[in-house]
N, C-alpha and C positions, 0 to 999 in steps of 0.2 A: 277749259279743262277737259282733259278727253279719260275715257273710259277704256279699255283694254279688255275687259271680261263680262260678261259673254262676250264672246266672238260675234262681230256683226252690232255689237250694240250700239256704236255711235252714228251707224248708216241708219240704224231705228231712228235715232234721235232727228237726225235730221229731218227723214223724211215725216217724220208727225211735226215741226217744227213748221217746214213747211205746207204744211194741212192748212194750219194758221195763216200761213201767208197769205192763201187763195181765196179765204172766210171771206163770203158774200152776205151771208147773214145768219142770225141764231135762232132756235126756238126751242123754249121749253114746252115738252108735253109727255104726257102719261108720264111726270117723274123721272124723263128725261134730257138732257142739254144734247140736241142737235144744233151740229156746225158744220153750215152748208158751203155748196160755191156750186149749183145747182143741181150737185148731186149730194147725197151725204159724204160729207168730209172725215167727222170726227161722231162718234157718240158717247155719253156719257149718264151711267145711270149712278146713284146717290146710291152707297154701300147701307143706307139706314133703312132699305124695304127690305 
C-alpha cells in the first residue's frame, strides 16, 4: 500500500525499512533501543520518560 502525502513519504519508508535490513545487532541502554550495523542505524527512546 503506498502513501501519497506527505510528499517524499514512502522514500522515508523505505529507507528506515531498510535500516532494518542492515541490523547487525541491538542494544538496549539508558532507556534506549539502539539498532546497529556498526554504526548506529536506528534509535529509539520509550515516549514513558
Amino acid at each position: 500500500m503506498g502513501c501519497g502525502a506527505p510528499e517524499g513519504i514512502m522514500e522515508q519508508e523505505i529507507s528506515y525499512l531498510r535500516a532494518f535490513q542492515t541490523a547487525e545487532s541491538y542494544e538496549i541502554k539508558d532507556g534506549e533501543l539502539q539498532i546497529s550495523s556498526g554504526t548506529n542505524v536506528l534509535n529509539f527512546k520509550s515516549s514513558d520518560e
